[in-house]
C-alpha positions as CSV (number, residue, x, y, z in Angstrom):
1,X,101.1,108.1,97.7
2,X,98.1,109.0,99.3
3,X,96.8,111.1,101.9
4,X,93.5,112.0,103.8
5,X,93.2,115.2,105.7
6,X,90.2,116.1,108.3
7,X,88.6,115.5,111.2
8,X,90.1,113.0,113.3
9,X,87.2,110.1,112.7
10,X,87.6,110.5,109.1
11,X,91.3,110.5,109.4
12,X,91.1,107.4,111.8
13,X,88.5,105.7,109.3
14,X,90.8,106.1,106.1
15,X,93.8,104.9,108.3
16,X,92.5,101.6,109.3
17,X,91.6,101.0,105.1
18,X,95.9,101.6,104.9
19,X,95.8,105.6,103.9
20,X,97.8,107.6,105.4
21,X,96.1,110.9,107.4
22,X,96.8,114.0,108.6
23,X,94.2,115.3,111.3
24,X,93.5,119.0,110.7
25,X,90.3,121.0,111.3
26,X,91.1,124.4,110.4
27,X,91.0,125.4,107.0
28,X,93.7,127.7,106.6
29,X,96.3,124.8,108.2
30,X,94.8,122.0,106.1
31,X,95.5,124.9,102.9
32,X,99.2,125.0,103.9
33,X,98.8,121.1,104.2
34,X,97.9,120.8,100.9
35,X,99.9,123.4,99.2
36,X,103.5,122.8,100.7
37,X,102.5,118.8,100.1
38,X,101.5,118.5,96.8
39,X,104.6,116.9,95.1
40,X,104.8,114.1,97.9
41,X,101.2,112.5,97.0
42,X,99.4,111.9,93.7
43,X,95.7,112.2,95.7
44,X,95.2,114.0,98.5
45,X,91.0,113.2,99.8
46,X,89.8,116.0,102.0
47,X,86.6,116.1,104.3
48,X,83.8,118.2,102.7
49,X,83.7,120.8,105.4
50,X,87.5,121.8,104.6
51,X,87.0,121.5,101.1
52,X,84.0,123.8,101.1
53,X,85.8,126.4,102.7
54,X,89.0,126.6,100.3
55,X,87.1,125.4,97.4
56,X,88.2,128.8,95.2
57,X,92.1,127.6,96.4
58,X,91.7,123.7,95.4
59,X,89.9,125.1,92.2
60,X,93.4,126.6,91.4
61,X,95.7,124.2,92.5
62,X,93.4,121.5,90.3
63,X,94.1,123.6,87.4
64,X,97.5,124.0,88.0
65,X,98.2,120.2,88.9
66,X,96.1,118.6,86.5
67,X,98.3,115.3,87.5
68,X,97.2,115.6,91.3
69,X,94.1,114.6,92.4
70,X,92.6,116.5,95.4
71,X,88.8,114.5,96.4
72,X,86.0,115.8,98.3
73,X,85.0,113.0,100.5
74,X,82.1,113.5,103.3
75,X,83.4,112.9,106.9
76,X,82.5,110.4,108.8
77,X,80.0,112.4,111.6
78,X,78.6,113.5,107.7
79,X,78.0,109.7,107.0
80,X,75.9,109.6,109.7
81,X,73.1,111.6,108.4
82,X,73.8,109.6,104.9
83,X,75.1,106.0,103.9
84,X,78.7,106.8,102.6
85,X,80.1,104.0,101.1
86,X,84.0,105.0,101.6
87,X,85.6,102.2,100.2
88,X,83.5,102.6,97.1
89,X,84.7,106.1,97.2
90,X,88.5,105.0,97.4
91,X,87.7,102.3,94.7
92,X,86.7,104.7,92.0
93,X,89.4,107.4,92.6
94,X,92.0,105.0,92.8
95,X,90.8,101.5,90.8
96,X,90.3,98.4,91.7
């Protein structure tokens, strides 16, 4: 299974390609997230601004879940300063 977690745009966006999402903004909450959610989903994409912020804490739990993927993906309101293709994104983490 698979999951995106962030701001609600990005969440929305990921949503309408069939993800499922979890709008959070605060760090801290999207670190619980992730932690106490691991074993339900094999890739977990989070927003860059999150991911920045707990990057020493998803460095840990990538070494200790080697089987989980956890992805850095820009947000959408980031995509706006930048061309982000997101199903190109999505395509290379996941095949097809």
């Amino acid at each position: 299974m698979h999951i995106v977690i962030g701001d609600r745009s990005t969440v929305a966006l990921f949503k309408l390609m069939g993800f499922e999402g979890r709008t959070i903004e605060d760090a801290e909450e999207a670190l619980r997230f992730v932690t106490t959610h691991l074993d339900m989903y094999d890739v977990i994409f989070i927003t860059s601004k999150i991911a920045k912020a707990i990057k020493k804490d998803l460095d840990e739990l990538r070494m200790r879940n080697p089987r989980k993927l956890l992805v850095e993906v820009p947000s959408v309101d980031e995509g706006m300063e930048r061309e982000v293709n997101y199903l190109q994104i999505v395509r290379q983490i996941l095949g097809g």
